[in-house]
C-alpha positions as protocol buffer text, in pm:
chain_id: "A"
residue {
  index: 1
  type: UNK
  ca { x: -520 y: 2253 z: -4 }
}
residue {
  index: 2
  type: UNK
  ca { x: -528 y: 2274 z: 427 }
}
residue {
  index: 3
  type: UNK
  ca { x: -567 y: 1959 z: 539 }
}
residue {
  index: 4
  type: UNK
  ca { x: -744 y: 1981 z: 907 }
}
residue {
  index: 5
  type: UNK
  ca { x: -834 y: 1745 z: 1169 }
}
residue {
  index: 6
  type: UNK
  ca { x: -1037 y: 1870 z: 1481 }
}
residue {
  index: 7
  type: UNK
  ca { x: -923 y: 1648 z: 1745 }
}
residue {
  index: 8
  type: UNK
  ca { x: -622 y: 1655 z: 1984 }
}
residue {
  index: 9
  type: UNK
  ca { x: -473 y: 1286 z: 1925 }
}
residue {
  index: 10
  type: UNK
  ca { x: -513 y: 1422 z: 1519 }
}
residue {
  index: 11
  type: UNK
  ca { x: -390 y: 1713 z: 1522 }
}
residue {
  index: 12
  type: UNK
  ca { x: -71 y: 1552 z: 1744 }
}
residue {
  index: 13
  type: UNK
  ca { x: -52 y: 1347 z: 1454 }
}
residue {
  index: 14
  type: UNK
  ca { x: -17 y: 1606 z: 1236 }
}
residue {
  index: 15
  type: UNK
  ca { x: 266 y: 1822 z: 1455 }
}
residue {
  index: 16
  type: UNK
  ca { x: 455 y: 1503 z: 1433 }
}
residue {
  index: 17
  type: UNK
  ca { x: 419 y: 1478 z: 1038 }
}
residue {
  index: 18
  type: UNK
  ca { x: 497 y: 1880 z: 990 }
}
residue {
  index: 19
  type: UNK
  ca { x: 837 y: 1814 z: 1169 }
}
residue {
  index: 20
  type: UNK
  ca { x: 899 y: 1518 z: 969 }
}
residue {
  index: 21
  type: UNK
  ca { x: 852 y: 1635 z: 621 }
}
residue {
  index: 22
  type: UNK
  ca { x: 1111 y: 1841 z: 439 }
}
residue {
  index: 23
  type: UNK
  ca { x: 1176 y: 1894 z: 67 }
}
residue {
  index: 24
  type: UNK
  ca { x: 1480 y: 1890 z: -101 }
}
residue {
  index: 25
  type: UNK
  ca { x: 1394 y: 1930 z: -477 }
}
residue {
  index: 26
  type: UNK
  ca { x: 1155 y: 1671 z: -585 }
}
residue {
  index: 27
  type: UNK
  ca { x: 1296 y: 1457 z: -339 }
}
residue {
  index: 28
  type: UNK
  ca { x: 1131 y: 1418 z: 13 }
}
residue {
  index: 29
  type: UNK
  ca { x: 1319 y: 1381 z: 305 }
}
residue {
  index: 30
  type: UNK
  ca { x: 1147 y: 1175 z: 599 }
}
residue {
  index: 31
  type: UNK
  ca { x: 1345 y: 1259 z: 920 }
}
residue {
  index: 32
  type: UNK
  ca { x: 1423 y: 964 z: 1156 }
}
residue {
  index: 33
  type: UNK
  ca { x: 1419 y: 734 z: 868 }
}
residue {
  index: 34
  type: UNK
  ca { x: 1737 y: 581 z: 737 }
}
residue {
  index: 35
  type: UNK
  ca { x: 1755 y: 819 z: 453 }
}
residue {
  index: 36
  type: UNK
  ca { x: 1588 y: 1057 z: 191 }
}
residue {
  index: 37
  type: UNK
  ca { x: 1347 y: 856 z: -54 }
}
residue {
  index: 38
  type: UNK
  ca { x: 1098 y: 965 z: -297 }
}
residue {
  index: 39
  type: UNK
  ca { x: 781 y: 790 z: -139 }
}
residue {
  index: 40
  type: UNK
  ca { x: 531 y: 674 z: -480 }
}
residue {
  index: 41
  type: UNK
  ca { x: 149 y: 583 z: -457 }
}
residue {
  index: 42
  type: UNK
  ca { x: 148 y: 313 z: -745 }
}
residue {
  index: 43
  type: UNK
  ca { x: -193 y: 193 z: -879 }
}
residue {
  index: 44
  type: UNK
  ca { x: -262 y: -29 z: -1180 }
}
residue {
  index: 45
  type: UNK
  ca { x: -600 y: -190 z: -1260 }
}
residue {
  index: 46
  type: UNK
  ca { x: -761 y: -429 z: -1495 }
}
residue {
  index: 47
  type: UNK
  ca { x: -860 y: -342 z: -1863 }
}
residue {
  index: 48
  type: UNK
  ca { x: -1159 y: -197 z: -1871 }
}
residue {
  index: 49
  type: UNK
  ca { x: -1234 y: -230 z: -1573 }
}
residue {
  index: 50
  type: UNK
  ca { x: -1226 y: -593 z: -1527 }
}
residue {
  index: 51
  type: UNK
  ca { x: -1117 y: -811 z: -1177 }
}
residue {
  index: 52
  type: UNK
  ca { x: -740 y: -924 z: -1174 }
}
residue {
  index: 53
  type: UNK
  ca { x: -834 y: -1148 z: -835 }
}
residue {
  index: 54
  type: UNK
  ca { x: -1090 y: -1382 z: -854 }
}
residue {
  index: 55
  type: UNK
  ca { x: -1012 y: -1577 z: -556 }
}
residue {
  index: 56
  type: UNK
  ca { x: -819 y: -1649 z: -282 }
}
residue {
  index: 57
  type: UNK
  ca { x: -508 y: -1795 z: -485 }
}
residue {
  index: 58
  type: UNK
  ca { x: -526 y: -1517 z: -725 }
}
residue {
  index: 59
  type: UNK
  ca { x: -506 y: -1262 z: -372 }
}
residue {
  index: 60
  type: UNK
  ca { x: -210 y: -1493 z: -248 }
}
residue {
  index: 61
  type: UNK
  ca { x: 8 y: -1535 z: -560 }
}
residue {
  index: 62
  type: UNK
  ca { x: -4 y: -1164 z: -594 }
}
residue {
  index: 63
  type: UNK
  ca { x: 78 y: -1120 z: -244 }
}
residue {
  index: 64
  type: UNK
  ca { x: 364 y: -1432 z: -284 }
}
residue {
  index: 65
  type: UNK
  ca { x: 468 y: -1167 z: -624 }
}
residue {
  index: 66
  type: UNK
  ca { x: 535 y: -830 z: -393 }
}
residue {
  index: 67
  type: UNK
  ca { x: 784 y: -1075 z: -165 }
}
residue {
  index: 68
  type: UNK
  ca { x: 919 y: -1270 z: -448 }
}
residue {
  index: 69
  type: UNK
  ca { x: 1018 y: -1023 z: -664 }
}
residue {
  index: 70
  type: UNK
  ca { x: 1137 y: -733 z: -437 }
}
residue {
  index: 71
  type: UNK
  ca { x: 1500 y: -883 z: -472 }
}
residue {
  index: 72
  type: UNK
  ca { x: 1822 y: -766 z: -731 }
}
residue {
  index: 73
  type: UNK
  ca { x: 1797 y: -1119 z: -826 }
}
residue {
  index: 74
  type: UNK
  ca { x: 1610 y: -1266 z: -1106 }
}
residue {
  index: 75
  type: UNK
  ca { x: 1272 y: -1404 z: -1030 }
}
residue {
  index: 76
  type: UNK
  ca { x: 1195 y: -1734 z: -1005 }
}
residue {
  index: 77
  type: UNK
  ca { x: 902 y: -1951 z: -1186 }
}
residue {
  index: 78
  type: UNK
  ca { x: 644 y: -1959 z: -966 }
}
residue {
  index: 79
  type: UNK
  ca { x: 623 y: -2363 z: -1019 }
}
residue {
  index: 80
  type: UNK
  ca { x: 958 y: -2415 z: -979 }
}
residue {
  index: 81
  type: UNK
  ca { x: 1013 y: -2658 z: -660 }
}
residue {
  index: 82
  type: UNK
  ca { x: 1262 y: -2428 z: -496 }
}
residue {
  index: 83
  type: UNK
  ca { x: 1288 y: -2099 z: -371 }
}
residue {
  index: 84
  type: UNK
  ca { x: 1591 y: -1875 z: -299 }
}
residue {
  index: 85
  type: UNK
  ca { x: 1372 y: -1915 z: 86 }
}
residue {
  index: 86
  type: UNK
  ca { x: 1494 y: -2254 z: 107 }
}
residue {
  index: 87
  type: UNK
  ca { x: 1792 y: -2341 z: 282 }
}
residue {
  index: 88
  type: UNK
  ca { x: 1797 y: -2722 z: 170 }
}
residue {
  index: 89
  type: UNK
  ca { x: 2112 y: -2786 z: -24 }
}
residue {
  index: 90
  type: UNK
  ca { x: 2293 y: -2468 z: 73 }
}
residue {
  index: 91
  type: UNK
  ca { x: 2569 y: -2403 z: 307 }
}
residue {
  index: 92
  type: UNK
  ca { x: 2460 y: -2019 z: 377 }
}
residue {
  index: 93
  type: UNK
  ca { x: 2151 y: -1938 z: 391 }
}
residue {
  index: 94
  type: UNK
  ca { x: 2028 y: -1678 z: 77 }
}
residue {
  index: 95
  type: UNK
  ca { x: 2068 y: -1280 z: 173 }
}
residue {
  index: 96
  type: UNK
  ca { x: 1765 y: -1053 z: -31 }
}
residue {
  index: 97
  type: UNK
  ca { x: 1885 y: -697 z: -148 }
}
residue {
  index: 98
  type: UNK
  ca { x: 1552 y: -551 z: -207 }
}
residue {
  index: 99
  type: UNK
  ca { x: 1436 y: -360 z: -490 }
}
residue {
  index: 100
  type: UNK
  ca { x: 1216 y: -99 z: -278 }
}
residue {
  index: 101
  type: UNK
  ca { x: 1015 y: -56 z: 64 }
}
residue {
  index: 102
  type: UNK
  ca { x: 678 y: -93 z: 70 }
}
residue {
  index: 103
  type: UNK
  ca { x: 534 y: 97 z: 327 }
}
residue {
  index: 104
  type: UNK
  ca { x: 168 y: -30 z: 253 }
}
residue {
  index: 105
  type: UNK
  ca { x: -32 y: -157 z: 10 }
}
residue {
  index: 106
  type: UNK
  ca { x: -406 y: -279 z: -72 }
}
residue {
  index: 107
  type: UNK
  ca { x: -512 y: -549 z: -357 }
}
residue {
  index: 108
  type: UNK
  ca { x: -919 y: -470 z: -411 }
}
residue {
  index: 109
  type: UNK
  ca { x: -1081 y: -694 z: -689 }
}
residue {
  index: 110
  type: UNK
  ca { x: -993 y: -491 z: -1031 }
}
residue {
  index: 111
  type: UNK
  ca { x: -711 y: -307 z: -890 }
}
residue {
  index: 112
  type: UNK
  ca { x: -415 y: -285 z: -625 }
}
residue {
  index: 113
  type: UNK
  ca { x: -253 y: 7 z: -418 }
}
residue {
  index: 114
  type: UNK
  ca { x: 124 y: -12 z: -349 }
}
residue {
  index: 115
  type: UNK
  ca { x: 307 y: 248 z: -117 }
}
residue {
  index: 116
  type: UNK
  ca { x: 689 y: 246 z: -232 }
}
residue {
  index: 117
  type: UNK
  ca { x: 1032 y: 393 z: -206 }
}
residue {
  index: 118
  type: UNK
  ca { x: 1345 y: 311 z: -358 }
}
residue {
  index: 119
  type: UNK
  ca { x: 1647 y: 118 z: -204 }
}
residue {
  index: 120
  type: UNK
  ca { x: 1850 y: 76 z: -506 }
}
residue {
  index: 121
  type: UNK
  ca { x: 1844 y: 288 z: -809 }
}
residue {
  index: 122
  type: UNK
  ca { x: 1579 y: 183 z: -1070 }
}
residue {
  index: 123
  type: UNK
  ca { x: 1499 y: -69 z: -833 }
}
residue {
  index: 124
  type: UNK
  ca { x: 1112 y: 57 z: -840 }
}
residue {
  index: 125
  type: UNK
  ca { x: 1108 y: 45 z: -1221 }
}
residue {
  index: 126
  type: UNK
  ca { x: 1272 y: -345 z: -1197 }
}
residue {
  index: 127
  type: UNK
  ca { x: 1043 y: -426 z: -931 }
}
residue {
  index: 128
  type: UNK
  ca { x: 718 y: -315 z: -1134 }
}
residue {
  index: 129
  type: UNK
  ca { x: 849 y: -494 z: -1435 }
}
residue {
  index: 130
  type: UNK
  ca { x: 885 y: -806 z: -1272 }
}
residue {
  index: 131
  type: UNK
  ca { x: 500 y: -765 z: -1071 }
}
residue {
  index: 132
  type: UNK
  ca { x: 407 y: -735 z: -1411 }
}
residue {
  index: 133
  type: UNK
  ca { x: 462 y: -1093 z: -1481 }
}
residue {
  index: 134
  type: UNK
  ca { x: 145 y: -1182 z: -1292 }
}
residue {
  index: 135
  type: UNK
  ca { x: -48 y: -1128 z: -1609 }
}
residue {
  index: 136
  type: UNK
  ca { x: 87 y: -1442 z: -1697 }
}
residue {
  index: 137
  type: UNK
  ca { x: 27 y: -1639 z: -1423 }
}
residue {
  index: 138
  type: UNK
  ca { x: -353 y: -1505 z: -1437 }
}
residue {
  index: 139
  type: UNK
  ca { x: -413 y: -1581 z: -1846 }
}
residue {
  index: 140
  type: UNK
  ca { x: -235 y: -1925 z: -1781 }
}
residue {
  index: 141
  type: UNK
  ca { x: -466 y: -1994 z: -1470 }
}
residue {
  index: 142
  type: UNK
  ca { x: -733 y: -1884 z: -1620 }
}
residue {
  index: 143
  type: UNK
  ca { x: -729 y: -1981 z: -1966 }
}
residue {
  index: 144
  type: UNK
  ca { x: -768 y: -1614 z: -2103 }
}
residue {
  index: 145
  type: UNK
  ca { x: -531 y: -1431 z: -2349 }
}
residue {
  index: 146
  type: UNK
  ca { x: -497 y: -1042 z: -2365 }
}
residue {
  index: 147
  type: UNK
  ca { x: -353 y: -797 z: -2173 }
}
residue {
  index: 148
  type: UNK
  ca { x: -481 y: -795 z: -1855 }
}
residue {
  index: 149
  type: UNK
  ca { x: -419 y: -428 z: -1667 }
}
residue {
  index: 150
  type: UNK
  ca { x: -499 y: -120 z: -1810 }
}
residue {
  index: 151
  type: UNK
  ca { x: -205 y: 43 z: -2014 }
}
residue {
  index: 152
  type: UNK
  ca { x: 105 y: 157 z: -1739 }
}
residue {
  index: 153
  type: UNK
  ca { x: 194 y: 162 z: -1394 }
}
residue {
  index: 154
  type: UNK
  ca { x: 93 y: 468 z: -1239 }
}
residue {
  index: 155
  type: UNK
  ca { x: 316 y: 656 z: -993 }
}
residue {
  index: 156
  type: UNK
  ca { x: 222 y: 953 z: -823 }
}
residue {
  index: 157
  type: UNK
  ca { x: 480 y: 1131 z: -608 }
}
residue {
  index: 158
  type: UNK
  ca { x: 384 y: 1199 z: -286 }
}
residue {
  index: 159
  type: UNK
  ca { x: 554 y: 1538 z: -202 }
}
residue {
  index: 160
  type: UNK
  ca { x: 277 y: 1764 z: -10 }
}
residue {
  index: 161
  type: UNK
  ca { x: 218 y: 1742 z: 386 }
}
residue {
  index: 162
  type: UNK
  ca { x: -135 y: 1704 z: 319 }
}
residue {
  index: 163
  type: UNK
  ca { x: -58 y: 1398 z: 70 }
}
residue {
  index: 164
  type: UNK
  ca { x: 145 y: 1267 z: 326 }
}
residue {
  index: 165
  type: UNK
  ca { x: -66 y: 1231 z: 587 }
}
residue {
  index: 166
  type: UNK
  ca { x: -354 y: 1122 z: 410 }
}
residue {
  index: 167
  type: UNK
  ca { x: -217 y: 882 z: 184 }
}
residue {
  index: 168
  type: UNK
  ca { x: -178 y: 575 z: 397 }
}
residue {
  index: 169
  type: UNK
  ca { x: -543 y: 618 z: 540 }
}
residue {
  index: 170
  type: UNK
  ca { x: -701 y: 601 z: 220 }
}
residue {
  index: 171
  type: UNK
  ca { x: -513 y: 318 z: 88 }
}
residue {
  index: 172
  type: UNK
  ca { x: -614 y: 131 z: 432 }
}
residue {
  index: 173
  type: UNK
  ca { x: -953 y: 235 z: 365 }
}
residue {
  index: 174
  type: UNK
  ca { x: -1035 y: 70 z: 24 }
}
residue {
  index: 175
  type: UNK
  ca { x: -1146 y: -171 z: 120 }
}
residue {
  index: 176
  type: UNK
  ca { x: -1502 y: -35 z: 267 }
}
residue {
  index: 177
  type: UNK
  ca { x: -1607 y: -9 z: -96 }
}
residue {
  index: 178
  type: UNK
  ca { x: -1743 y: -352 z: 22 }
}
residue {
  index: 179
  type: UNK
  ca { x: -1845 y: -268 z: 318 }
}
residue {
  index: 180
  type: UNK
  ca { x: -2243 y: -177 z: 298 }
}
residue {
  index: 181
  type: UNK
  ca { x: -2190 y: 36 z: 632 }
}
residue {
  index: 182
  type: UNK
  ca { x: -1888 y: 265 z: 458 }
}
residue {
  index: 183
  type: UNK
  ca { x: -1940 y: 267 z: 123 }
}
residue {
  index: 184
  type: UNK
  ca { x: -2016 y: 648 z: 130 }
}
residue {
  index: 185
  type: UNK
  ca { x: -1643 y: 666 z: 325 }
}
residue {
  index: 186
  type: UNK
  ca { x: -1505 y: 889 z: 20 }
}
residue {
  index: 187
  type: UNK
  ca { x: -1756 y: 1181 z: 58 }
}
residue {
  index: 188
  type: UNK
  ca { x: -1621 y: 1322 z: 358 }
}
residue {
  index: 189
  type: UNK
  ca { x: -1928 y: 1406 z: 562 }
}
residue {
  index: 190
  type: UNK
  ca { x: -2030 y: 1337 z: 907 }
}
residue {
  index: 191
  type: UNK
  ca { x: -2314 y: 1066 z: 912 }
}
residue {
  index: 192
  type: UNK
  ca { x: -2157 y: 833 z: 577 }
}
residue {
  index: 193
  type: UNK
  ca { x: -1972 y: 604 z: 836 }
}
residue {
  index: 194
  type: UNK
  ca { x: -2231 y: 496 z: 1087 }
}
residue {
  index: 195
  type: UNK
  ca { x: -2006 y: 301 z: 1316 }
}
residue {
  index: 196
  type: UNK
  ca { x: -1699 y: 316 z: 1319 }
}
residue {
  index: 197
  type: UNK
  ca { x: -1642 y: -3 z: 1555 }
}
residue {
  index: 198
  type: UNK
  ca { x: -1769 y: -203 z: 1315 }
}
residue {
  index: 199
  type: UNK
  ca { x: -1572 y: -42 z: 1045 }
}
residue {
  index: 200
  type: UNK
  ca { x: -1242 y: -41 z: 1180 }
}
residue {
  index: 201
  type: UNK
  ca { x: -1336 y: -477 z: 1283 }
}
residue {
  index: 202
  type: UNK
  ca { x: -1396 y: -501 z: 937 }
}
residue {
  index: 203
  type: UNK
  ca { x: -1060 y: -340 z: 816 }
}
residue {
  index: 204
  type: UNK
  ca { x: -842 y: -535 z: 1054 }
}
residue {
  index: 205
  type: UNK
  ca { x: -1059 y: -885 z: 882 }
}
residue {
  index: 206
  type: UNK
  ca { x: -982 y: -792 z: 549 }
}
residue {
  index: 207
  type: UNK
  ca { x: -655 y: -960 z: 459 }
}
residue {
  index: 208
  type: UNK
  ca { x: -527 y: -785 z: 159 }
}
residue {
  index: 209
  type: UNK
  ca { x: -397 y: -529 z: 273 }
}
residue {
  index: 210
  type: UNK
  ca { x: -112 y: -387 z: 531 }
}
residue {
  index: 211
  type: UNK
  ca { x: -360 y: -301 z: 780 }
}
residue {
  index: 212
  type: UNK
  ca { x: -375 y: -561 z: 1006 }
}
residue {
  index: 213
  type: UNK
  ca { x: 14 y: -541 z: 1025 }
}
residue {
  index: 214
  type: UNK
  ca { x: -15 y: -183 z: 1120 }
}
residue {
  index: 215
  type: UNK
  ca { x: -269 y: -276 z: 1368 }
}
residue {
  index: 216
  type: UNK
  ca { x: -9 y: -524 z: 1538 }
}
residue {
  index: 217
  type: UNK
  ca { x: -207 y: -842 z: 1351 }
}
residue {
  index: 218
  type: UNK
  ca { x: 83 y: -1036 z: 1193 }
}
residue {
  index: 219
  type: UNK
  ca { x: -70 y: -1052 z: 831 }
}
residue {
  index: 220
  type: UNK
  ca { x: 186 y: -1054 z: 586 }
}
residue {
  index: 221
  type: UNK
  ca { x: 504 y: -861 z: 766 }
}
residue {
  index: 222
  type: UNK
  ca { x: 787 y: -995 z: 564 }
}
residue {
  index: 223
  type: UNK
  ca { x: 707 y: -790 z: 244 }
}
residue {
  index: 224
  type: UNK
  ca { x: 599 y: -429 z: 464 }
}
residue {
  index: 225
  type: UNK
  ca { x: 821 y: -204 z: 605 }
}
residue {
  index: 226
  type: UNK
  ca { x: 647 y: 30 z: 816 }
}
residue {
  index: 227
  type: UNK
  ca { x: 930 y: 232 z: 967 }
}
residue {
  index: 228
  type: UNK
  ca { x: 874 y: 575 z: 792 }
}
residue {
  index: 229
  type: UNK
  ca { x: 468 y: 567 z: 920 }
}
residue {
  index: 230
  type: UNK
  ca { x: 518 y: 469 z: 1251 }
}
residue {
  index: 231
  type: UNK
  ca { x: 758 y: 781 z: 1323 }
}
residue {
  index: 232
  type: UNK
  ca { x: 548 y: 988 z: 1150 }
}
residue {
  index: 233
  type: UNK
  ca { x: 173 y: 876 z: 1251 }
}
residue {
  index: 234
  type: UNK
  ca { x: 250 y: 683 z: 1595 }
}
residue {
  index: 235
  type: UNK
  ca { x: 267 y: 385 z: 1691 }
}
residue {
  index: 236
  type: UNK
  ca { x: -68 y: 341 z: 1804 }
}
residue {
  index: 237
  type: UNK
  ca { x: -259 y: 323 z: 1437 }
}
residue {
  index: 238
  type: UNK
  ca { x: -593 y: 198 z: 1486 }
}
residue {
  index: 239
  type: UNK
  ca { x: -647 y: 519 z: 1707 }
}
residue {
  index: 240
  type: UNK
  ca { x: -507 y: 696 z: 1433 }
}
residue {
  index: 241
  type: UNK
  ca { x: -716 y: 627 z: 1176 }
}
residue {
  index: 242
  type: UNK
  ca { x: -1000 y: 621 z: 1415 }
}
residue {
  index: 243
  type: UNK
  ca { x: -922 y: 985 z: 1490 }
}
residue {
  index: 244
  type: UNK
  ca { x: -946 y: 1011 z: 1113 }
}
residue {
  index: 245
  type: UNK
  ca { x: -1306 y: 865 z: 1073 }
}
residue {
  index: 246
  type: UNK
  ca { x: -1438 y: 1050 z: 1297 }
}
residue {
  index: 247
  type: UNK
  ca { x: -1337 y: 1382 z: 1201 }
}
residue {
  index: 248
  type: UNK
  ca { x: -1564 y: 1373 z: 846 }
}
residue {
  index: 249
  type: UNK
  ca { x: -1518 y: 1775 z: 764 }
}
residue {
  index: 250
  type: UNK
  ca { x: -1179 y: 1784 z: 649 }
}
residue {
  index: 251
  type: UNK
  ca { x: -1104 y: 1895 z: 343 }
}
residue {
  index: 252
  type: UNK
  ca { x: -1019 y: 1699 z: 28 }
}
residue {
  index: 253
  type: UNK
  ca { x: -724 y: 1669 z: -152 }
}
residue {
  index: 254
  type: UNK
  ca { x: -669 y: 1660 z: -519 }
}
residue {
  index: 255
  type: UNK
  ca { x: -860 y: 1368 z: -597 }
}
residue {
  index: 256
  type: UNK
  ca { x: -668 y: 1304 z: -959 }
}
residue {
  index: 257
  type: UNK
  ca { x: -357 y: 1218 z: -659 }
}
residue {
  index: 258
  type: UNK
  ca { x: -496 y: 958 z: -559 }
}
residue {
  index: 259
  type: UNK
  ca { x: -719 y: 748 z: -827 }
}
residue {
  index: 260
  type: UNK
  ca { x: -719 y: 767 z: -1256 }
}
């Protein structure tokens, strides 16, 4: 399915991404990047439709997770009263070999949106086994017992232009699903996002994602790794996805690609 944009700085944007995509198999090969990787939109949400975070400490410990556990090593207790961060008692300081790069990502209240590639192989399956282990954290914090997210990971391959270029906007844009001005934002029409001002102030306020980071807001950058996007989309995001906003006739893609 075409996927168009109507303005110049968008369709720019989208000369940039045609020269950067090629396919080699089922693998995808990003151009200017270090290497070829296999880029993954991984979802998971709660059972039945239930809220993983219900606070702030919930949002950070998951958050704490994608940093903690995106090492070779084995993870540490949560509790424990050092981390492999901490230099005291050490002659070197610790070196991380990460699992995967996560090239953005988006916790909402019953689910969460991760953007990944591989840097070591099985290092995506390790790394969602381990960001698993926040189940425990929430029924011990919480005093619950069950499973909490609903049955496995999903990954979806991300292997089509159009997939490509829309894939980072809608995880980014999630997050208006609380946003009474936006809420429409999936439909696609001119008119269901009002002002855009106001949106994009409200995407750069909400925390839980990789936004702000892309914006040039120092959020959480130690766990994103936004190489591959910034070759392929520009430096300057916030016009970007403002380009994006504006343009509401484009056409959809697969929907099943991107949600269950």
């Amino acid at each position: 399915m075409q996927f168009l944009l109507g303005s110049d700085t968008a369709q720019a944007s989208i000369r940039r991404a045609k020269n950067f995509i090629t396919h080699v198999g089922r693998r995808t090969s990003y151009m200017g990047y270090n290497a070829s990787v296999e880029l993954y939109h991984v979802i998971n949400k709660g059972v039945d439709g239930r809220d993983i975070f219900l606070d702030t400490q919930d949002y950070a410990r998951f958050v704490h997770d994608l940093y903690e556990f995106n090492d070779i090593a084995p993870a540490l207790e949560f509790n424990q009263a050092r981390s492999r961060t901490s230099n005291v008692g050490r002659t070197t300081s610790y070196i991380r070999t990460r699992l995967v790069d996560i090239h953005g990502w988006e916790l909402m209240r019953n689910h969460y949106h991760l953007l990944l590639s591989e840097r070591v192989e099985g290092g995506m399956t390790l790394f969602l086994r381990k960001l698993s282990g926040y189940a425990r954290y929430f029924n011990e914090r919480h005093r619950r017992q069950g499973t909490l997210f609903q049955g496995r990971t999903k990954k979806i391959l991300v292997a089509h232009q159009e997939h490509f270029l829309y894939i980072l906007h809608y995880i980014h844009l999630n997050s208006l699903d609380y946003f009474p001005g936006a809420k429409k934002w999936r439909e696609r029409d001119k008119g269901t996002i009002q002002d855009i001002s106001k949106t994009l102030e409200y995407l750069k306020n909400y925390r839980w994602s990789s936004y702000p980071d892309y914006c040039g807001t120092s959020n959480f950058p130690s766990i994103l790794t936004k190489t591959l996007f910034e070759h392929s989309l520009g430096a300057d995001y916030p016009s970007t996805i403002k380009e994006y906003l504006a343009e509401r006739t484009a056409e959809e893609i697969d929907p099943k690609m991107l949600e269950y």
